[in-house]
C-alpha positions, 0 to 999 in steps of 0.5 A: 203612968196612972199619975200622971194620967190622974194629974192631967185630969185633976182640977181645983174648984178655984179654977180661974179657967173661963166657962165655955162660950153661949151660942149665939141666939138666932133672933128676930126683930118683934116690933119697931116704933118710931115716936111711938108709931108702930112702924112695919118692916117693908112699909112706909110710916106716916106724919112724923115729927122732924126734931126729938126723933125716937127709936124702939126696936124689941128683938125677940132675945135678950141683946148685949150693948156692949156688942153693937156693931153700928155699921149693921144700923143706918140710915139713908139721907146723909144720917147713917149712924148719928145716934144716941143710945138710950137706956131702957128697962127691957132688955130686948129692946134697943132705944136710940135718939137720932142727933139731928132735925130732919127735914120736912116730907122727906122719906127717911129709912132704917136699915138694919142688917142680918148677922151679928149683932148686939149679941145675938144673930139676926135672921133677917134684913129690916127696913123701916121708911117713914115719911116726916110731916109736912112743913106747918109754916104758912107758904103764903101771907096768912088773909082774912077767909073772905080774901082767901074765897075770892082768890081762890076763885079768881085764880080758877077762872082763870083757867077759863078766861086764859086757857080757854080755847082761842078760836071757840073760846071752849074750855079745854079739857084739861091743861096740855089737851091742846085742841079737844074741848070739853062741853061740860066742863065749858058749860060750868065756866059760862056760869063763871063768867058772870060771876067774874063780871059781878066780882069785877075780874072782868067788865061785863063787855069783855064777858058778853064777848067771850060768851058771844064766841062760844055761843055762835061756835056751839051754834054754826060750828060745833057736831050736834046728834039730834040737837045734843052735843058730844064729850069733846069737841075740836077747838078749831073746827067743831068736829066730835073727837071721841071720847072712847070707840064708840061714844062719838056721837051725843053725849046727853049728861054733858049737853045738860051741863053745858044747856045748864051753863047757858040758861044761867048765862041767858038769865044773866044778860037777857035784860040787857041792850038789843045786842045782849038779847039778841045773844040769848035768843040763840041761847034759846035756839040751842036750848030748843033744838036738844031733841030730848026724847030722842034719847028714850031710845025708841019710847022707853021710859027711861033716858039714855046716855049715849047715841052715836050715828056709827054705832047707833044704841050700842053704849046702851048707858041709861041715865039712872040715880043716884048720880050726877044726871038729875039735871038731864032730866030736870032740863028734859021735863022743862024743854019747851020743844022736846019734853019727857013726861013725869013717867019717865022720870019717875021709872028712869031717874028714881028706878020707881023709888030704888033711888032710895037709901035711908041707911046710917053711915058715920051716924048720918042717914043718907037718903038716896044713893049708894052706900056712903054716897058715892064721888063727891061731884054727885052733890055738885054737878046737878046742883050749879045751877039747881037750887037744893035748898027747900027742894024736895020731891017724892025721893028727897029734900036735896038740901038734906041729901047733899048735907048728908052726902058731904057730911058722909065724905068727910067723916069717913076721911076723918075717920080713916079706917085705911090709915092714909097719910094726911086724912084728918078734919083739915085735909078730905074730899073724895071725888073724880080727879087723877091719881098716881093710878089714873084718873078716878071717880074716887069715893069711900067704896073706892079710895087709894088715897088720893084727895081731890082738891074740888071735892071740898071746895066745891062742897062749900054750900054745904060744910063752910067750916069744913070747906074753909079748914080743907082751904086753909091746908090746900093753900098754906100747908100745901100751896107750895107744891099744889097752886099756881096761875089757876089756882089749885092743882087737880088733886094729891095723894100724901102717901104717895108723895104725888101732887098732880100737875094737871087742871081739869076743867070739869073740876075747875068750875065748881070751885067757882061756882059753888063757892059763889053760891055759898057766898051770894047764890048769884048762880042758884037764883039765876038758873032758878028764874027761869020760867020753864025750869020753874014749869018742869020742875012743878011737872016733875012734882018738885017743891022749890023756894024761889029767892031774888 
């Protein structure tokens, strides 16, 4: 028995017996690159290339080839498990090569599932989703510059020529409002009406017509509160719709957008026949009525935003700097009728010099606003009309400001701190547009992403070689899934992969009007003839330089 039993327990070194099975190691996947972009499990990756696309995983284990279980790593879009796997020096990492080209802004993702696997046991599911870059080849002819500027511009137009309203001949406030117009997003397309006179888009006969329309509208038909018009209007009838439950009454921000709009469109057919004159003396009329002071709210030194026969003061909105309200208080000072005084002016609008700024953002030094310049349409809206070049005042040299804003812009969209897909030196431009969100007055102190398509184009006067790459992209790159019979959409956000399917006519004129002004100052000069703009702004203690 106790041989037997010493038998069964004897064992010779030369055993051929295999040592006992290893646990399996529970592991986790450490890091993922694709291209050698990091890549994050559960986010999205951007700008991939479509062709020689490669894969890095390390595992926080060693892992075993030799017992890869394809099933447990695929792909979506018809890719699942074409691969090749690559050797590598690490072995805790997994390289592979996808055998095919993929396609051009496509989300592509890899899943990678929990278990065993490649020798170890993964604790959790993976998913890595990237997004390729954008097809480069030109969507459309590749033009001369100066052709691409005058298409552009033609085909915003034509949103006011074509899509304007039939019976006012207002421009609706976006593509699809139907009836509701807008008075400043109007007042920018009167001022793009000569243009499209001069550039021979339209004979001047058709263009005194179309403004003839619109300016015995506004004078016959359209709601005024103390001579100020509101937001928006019905197309049709005239009567206010409001623009919230309580501003439906004036709206003194866009009164002067669309008097600035008038005054230029005065300037521009005030030397014509009796018929023309005749025209801009009830542009006069209109101008003469806008009760200026009204809007001090009871003799304050300040001017307000907002009055409504409803609700009276209770929007109590003040119209202070730095924003897109410097002309209200320009056209305020120059009126003929109802003039503001400087105090006003200088404790309203400049808050008695706290308009100031003078930090460094990007190494440029902003002069006033808000740090890092706030939505680009500040450097717009005032400045259609109003020349910034060699004006300066107490707070500013607008010329400088406006750079520095733009500059500002662009440099913190090169920059891209918040990693966006698409922000570089040819795509920027923070400013009000829609979004995936809504609509937004987008800026570096509040950006989800989403580039406005005005905000560079409009900015033309002052960065035409960023202007012009940003147009470049817009059209050739994107001109695919954002241009159309009205030229370009609205805005898009890359990350998101939304394009807007919406014009607005607010951001519509500004392309126009500002890339004339780069190109001609045709708007700039005619706004800045006009003798009681000149009287107000000497009131206001502006230096300015007139040019013919």
């Amino acid at each position: 028995m106790s041989g037997l039993l010493s038998g069964t327990i004897s064992c010779s070194k030369d055993d051929p017996s295999p040592p006992p099975p290893q646990p399996i190691v529970n592991a986790v996947i450490d890091n993922a690159y694709v291209n050698k972009k990091l890549i994050t499990n559960g986010q999205i990756g951007y700008d991939i290339r479509v062709d020689s696309i490669v894969f890095h995983l390390r595992f926080s284990s060693d892992i075993n080839l030799k017992e890869l279980k394809r099933e447990k790593i695929s792909f979506n879009n018809g890719l699942d498990t074409a691969y090749t796997l690559l050797n590598d020096t690490s072995k805790k990492v997994l390289s592979f090569k996808i055998n095919k080209q993929l396609d051009y802004f496509t989300t592509y993702t890899l899943s990678i599932s929990s278990g065993r696997n490649l020798g170890i046991n993964l604790t959790n599911n993976y998913q890595y989703s990237f997004i390729t870059q954008l097809d480069p080849a030109p969507k459309y002819p590749v033009i001369p510059d100066d052709s691409l500027l005058t298409l552009t511009q033609k085909q915003t137009f034509r949103y006011f020529w074509e899509y304007g309203h039939p019976v006012s001949g207002l421009a609706r406030e976006r593509t699809g409002s139907g009836e509701t117009v807008t008075i400043g997003g109007s007042g920018f397309g009167l001022m793009a009406i000569p243009v499209a006179i001069e550039r021979n888009w339209i004979t001047r006969r058709n263009g005194f017509d179309r403004l003839s329309t619109i300016v015995n509208f506004l004078n016959t038909q359209a709601d005024r509160f103390h001579g100020a018009f509101p937001h928006w209007l019905n197309g049709t009838n005239g009567k206010v719709q409001p623009f919230s439950s309580k501003d439906d009454g004036a709206d003194l921000v866009e009164t002067a957008f669309m008097i600035q709009g008038l005054l230029t469109a005065q300037q521009y057919f005030k030397n014509g026949n009796q018929e023309e004159r005749n025209l801009c003396d009830t542009i006069q009329k209109i101008w003469e009525e806008v009760e200026w002071t009204w809007f001090q709210q009871n003799g304050q030194q300040k001017l307000y935003w907002h009055w409504s026969p409803n609700y009276d003061w209770a929007m109590n909105m003040p119209i202070t700097g730095w924003n897109e309200g410097l002309i209200v208080y320009i056209l305020a000072a120059s009126s003929p009728t109802f003039p503001i005084e400087k105090s006003v002016y200088d404790n309203g609008w400049a808050q008695n010099g706290a308009i100031r700024n003078g930090k460094l953002f990007f190494n440029v030094q902003l002069p006033l606003g808000e740090d890092r310049g706030g939505p680009l349409f500040f450097a717009h809206y005032s400045f259609l009309g109003l020349d910034p070049r060699n004006l300066s005042d107490t707070y500013a040299n607008y010329w400088i400001q406006n750079r520095a804003h733009v500059q500002s812009n662009y440099l913190y969209c090169v920059d891209n701190q918040k990693g966006y897909y698409g922000y570089n030196t040819n795509c920027w431009g923070l400013s009000a547009c829609d979004s995936p969100t809504g609509y937004g007055a987008f800026s570096p102190n509040n950006d989800n992403g989403t580039i406005a398509v005005t905000a560079s184009l409009s900015s033309f006067p002052y960065s035409p070689i960023e202007s012009m790459q940003a147009l470049r992209f817009f059209y050739y790159v994107l001109g695919d899934k954002i241009w159309d019979e009205y030229g370009f959409m609205d805005s898009f956000n890359l990350g998101k992969k939304w394009f807007s399917n919406s014009h607005l006519a607010i951001d519509q004129g500004p392309v126009v009007i500002m890339i004339e002004n780069y190109r001609s100052q045709m708007l700039w000069n005619l706004f800045m003839q006009n003798k009681e703009i000149q009287k107000g702004l000497s009131k206001l203690g502006f230096k300015y330089t007139l040019t013919t």
